[in-house]
One Martini backbone bead per residue (centre of mass of N, CA, C, O) as a GRO file, in nm:
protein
  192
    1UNK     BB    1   1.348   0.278   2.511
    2UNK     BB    2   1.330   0.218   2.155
    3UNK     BB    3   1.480   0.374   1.983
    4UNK     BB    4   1.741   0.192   1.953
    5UNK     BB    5   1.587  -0.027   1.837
    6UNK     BB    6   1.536  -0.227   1.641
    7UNK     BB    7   1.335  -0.404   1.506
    8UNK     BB    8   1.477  -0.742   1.554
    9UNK     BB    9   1.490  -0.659   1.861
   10UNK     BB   10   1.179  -0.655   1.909
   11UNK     BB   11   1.122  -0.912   1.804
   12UNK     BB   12   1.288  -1.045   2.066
   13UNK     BB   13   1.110  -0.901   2.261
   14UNK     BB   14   0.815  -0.982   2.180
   15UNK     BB   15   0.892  -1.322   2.241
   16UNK     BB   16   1.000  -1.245   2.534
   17UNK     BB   17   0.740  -1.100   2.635
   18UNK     BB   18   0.731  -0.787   2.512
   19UNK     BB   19   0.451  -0.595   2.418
   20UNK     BB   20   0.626  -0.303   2.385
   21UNK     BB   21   0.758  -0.401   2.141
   22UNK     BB   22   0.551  -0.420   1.943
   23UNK     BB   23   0.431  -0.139   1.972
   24UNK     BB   24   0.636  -0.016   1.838
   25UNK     BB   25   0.621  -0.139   1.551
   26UNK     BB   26   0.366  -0.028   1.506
   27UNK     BB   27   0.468   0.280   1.512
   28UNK     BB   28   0.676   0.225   1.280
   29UNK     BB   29   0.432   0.127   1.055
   30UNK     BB   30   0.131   0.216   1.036
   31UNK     BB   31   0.149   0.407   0.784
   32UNK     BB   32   0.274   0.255   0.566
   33UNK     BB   33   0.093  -0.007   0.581
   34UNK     BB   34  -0.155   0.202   0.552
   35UNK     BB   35  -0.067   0.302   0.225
   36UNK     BB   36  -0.059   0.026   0.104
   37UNK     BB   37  -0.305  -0.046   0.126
   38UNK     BB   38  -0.470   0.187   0.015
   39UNK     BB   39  -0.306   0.176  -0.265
   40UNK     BB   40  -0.471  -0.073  -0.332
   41UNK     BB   41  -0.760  -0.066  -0.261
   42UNK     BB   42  -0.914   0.246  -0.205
   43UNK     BB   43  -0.993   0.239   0.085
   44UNK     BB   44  -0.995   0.341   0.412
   45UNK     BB   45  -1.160   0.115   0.552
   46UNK     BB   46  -1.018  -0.136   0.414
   47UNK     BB   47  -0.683  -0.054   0.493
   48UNK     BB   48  -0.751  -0.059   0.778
   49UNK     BB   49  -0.852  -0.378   0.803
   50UNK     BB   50  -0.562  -0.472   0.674
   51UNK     BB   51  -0.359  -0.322   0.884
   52UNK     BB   52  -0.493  -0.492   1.126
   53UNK     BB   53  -0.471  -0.782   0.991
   54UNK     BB   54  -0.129  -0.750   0.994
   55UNK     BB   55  -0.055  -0.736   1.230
   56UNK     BB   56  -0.189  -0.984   1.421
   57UNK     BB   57  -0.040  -1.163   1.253
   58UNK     BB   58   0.233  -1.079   1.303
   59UNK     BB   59   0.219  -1.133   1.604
   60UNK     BB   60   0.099  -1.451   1.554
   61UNK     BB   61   0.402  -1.465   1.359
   62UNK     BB   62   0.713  -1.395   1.561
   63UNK     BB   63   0.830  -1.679   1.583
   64UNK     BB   64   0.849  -1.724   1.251
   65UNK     BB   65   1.046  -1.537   1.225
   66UNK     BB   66   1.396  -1.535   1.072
   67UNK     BB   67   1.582  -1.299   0.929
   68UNK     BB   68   1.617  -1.301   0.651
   69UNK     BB   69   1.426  -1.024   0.652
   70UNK     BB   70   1.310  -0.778   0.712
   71UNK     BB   71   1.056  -0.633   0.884
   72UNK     BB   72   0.948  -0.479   0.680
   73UNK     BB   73   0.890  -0.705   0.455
   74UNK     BB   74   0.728  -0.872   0.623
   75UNK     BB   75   0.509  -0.645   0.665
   76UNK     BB   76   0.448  -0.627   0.400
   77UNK     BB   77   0.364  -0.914   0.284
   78UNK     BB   78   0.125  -0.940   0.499
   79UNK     BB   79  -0.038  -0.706   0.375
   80UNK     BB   80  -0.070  -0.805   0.096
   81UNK     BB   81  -0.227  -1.027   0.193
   82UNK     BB   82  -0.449  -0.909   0.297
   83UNK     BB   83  -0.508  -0.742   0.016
   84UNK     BB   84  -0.599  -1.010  -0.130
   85UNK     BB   85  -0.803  -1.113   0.107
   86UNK     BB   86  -0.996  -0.849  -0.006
   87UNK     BB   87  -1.022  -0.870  -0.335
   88UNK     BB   88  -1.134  -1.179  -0.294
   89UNK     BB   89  -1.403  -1.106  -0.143
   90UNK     BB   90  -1.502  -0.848  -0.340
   91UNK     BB   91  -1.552  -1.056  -0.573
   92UNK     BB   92  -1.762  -1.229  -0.433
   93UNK     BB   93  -1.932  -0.961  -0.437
   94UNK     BB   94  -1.899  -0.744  -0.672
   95UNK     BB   95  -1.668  -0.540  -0.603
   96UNK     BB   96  -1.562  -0.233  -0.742
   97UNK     BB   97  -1.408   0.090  -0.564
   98UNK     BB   98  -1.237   0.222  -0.848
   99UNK     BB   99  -1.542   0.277  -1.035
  100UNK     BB  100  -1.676   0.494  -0.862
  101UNK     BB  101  -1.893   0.782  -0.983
  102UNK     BB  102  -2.124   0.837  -0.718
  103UNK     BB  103  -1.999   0.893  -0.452
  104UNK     BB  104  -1.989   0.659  -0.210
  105UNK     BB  105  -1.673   0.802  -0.164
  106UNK     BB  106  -1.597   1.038   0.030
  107UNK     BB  107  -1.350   1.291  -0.051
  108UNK     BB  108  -1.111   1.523   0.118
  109UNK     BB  109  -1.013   1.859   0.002
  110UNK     BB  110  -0.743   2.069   0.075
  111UNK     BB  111  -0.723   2.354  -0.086
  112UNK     BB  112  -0.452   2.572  -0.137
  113UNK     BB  113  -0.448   2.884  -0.145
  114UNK     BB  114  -0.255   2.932  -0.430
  115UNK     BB  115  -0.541   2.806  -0.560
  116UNK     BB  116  -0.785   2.798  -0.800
  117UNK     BB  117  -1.053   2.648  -0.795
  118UNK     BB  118  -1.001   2.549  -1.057
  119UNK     BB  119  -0.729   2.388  -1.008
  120UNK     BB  120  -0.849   2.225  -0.794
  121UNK     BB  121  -1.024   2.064  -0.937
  122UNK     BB  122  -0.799   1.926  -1.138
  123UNK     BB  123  -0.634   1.822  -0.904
  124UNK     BB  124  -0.860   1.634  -0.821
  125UNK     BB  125  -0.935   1.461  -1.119
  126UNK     BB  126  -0.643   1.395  -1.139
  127UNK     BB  127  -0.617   1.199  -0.884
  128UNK     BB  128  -0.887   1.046  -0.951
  129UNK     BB  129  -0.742   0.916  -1.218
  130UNK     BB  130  -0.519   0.764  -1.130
  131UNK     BB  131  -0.667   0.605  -0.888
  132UNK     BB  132  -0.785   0.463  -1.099
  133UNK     BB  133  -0.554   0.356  -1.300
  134UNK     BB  134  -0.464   0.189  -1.078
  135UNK     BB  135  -0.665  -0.010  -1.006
  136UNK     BB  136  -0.722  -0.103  -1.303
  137UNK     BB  137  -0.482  -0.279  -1.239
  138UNK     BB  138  -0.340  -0.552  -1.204
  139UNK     BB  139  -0.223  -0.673  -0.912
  140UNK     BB  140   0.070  -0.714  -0.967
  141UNK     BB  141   0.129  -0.449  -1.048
  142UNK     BB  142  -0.024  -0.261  -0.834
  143UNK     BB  143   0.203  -0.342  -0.586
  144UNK     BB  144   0.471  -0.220  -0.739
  145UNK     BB  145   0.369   0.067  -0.738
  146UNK     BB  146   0.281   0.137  -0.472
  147UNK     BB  147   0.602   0.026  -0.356
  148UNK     BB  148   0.751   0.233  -0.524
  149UNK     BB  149   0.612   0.529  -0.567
  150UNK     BB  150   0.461   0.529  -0.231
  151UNK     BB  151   0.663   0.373  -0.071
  152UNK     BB  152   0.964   0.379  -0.149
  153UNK     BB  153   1.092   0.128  -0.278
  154UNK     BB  154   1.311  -0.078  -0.322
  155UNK     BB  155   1.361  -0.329  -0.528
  156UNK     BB  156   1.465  -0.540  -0.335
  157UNK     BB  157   1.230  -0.521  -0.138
  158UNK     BB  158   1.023  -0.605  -0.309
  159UNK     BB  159   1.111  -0.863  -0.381
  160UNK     BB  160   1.117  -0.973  -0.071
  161UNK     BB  161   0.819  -0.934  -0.026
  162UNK     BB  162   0.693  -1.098  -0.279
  163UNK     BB  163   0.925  -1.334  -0.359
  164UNK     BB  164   1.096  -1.199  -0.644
  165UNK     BB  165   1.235  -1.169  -0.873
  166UNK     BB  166   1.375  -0.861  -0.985
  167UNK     BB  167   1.305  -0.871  -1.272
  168UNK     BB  168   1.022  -0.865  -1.225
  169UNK     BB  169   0.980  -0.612  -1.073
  170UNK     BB  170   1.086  -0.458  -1.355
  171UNK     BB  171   0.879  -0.537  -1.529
  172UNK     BB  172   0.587  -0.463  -1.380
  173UNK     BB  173   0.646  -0.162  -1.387
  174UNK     BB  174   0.704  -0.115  -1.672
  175UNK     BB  175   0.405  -0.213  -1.729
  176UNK     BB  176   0.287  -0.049  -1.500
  177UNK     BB  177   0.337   0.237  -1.681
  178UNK     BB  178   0.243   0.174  -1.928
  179UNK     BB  179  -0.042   0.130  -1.851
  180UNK     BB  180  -0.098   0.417  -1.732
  181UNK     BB  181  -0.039   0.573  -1.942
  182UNK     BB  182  -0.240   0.493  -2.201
  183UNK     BB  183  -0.486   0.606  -1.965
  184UNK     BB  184  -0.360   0.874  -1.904
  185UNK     BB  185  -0.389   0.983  -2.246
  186UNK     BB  186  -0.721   0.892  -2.219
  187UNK     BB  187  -0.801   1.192  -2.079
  188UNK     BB  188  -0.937   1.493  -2.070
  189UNK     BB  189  -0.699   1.561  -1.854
  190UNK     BB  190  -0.442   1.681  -1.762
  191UNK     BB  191  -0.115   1.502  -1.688
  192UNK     BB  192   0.170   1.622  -1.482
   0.00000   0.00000   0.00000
């Protein structure tokens, strides 16, 4: 019933008391919006915690949508808010989630048949060294990379979801991919 409907046009039909039309936009976002929340956090449960209460906002906040921006970039910047508003509460609990190296969150990793144990293990090491380094980018870098090289969001997408003039996101960008590249050329797996 909703395939062929903007986005723009679902959030008019769920203004106008249509429960189903926001499920809809639920439905067509909640990977990415959960992928951005992970990307950012870098905790499962956080990312669930964080994408459950960007939408919540979102619905609660369906009236206020201007039209200025893509529903996409609004609910992406929701998003965003949510996740600095879970690493405000856990700076003021002192954890620290991304460099964790007790194993205190389990990740399963399914390695392809092509693969040799021993490469296997690289790739694994290799994926867990990278998110290290982007977790402990600071919070401005850090939501830029994710949203351009994870979410493959276009420089303009960015501008308007973070609401920063265009250079600043490219400036970001290259700072923070520049300081990406100094701590993983310090690391004893190589990184191709």
């Amino acid at each position: 019933m909703y395939k062929t409907s903007t986005d723009e046009q679902l959030v008019e039909l769920a203004v106008g008391q249509d429960p189903d039309a926001f499920g809809e936009i639920v439905r067509r976002w909640e990977r990415k919006i959960f992928a951005l929340c992970f990307g950012m956090l870098g905790r499962e449960d956080d990312a669930g915690d964080a994408a459950q209460e960007a939408f919540i906002a979102a619905y609660r906040n369906l009236k206020n949508f201007r039209g200025e921006a893509k529903v996409s970039s609004w609910l992406h910047r929701i998003a965003v808010n949510q996740c600095l508003t879970i690493k405000r509460r856990q700076r003021t609990r002192a954890e620290d989630y991304f460099d964790t190296e007790d194993g205190s969150e389990e990740r399963v990793f399914v390695a392809s048949p092509l693969l040799s144990p021993a490469r296997t293990i690289e790739k694994t090491e290799r994926t867990n060294l990278i998110r290290q380094a982007v977790g402990a980018l600071p919070t401005d870098l850090r939501q830029v990379v994710v949203m351009k090289e994870f979410e493959e969001m276009t420089f303009q997408e960015i501008s308007e979801t973070l609401e920063l003039p265009l250079s600043t996101v490219k400036s970001r960008l290259y700072t923070a991919l520049r300081q990406l590249k100094m701590r993983l050329e310090r690391t004893p797996v190589e990184v191709v």
